[in-house]
N, C-alpha and C positions, 0 to 999 in steps of 0.2 A: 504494500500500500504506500505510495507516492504524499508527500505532502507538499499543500500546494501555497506552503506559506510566502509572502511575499515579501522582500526585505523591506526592514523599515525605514528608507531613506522614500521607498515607493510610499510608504503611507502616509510619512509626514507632507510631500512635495506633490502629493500624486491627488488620490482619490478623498481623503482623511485628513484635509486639513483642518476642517471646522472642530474636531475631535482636537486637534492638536495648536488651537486658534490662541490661546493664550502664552504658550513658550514662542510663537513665530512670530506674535505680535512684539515680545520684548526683545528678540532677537533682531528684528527690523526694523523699531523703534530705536533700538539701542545704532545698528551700523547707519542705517539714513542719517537720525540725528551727528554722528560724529562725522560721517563722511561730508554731510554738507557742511557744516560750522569748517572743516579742514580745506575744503576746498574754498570759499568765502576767505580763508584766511591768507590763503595762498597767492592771491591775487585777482579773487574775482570781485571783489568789492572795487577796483578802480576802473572794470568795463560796466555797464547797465545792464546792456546784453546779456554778458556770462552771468551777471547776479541774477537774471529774469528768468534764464536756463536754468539757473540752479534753484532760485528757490519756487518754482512757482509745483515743481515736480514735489520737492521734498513736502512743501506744505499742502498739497493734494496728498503723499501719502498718510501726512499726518491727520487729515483733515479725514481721511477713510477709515482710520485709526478708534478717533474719538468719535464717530457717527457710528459705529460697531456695523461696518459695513460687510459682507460679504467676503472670506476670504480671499477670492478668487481677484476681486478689485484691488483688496490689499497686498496680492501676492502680483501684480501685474504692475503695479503704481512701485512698489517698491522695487522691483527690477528694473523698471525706468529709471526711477531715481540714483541707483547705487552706479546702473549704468553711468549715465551724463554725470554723476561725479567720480567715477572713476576717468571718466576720458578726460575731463578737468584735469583733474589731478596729475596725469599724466603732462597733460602739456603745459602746464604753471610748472612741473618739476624738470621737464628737458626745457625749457625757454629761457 
């Protein structure tokens, strides 16, 4: 007899987030919030631009956060945001 368990990186990312909706929210709350504040600090506060790119993501995911929105938006908003502050980050650090 075969078991047809599924690892739990599938459950938390996968199907089971709602189940696992309060460790993903601190975890995501925890990297958005630092990664934006690092990027802001790095130089995006002297373009409008890059501060518009940056925050307007981070506080849409915050804003999904505290509206106890749907994982699926929090998990979607927040992968935007870590993105565009991770490419940030990148280019305020080779610049």
């Amino acid at each position: 007899m075969e078991s047809t368990k599924k690892m739990e990186s599938d459950n938390i990312f996968g199907l089971n987030t709602e189940f696992h909706r309060f460790g993903l929210i601190s975890a995501i709350l925890l990297l958005v919030g630092c990664l934006g504040g690092i990027t802001v600090g790095l130089g995006a506060v002297e373009s409008v631009v890059a501060l518009s790119l940056i925050v307007v993501p981070t506080m849409t995911t915050l804003s999904l956060m505290l509206a106890v929105s749907p994982m699926k938006y929090i998990m979607t908003a927040g992968i935007v945001s870590i993105t565009i502050d991770t490419l940030f980050i990148a280019y305020y650090i080779l610049a």
